[in-house]
N, C-alpha and C positions, 0 to 999 in steps of 0.2 A: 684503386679500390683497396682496402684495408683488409688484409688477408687474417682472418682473428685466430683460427689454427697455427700460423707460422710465429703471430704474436704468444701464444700459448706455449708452445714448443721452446721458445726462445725464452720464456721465463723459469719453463720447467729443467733447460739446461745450463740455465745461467748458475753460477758460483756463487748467488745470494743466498744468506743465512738466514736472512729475516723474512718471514712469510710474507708482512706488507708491501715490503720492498717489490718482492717479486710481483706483486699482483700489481707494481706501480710501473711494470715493463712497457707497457702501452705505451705511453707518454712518451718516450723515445722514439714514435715509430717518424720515418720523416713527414707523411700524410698529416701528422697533427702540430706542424711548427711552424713559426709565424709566419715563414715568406709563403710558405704553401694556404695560408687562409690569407694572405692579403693578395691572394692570385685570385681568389675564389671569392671575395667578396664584391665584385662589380664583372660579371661574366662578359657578359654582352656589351661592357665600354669599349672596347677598342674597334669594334667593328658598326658601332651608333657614330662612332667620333667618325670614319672612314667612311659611313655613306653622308654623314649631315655635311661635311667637306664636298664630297660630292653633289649634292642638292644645291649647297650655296655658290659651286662654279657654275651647273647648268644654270640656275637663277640669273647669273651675275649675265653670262655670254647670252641668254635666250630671253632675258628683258627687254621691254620695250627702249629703243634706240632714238624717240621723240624726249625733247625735254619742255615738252610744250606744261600749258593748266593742266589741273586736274580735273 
């Protein structure tokens, strides 16, 4: 979670001259860089892909074993 005091702190004791600058501290924080949102953009996949694998062996081993009509 993104601590906004510590990011505050860190702008007010940064050696920036320029007002904008400083208030553009955020953006450095690691919570907002790219590997960190392409972790967080599909939560839930890695563990959909681990049970539907699962689903498709019970399917596969617990189908019917006739290869008769339909």
């Amino acid at each position: 979670m993104v601590d906004p005091i510590k990011i505050i702190e860190k702008a007010k004791t940064s050696n920036i001259k320029d007002p904008w600058a400083r208030r553009e501290v955020w953006r450095d924080h690691p919570s907002f860089s790219k590997m960190s949102q392409l972790k967080g953009m599909f939560p839930g996949l890695g563990i959909a892909t681990g049970l539907f694998a699962v689903y498709l062996a019970y399917d596969y081993f617990s189908g019917p074993k006739s290869h008769g009509k339909h």
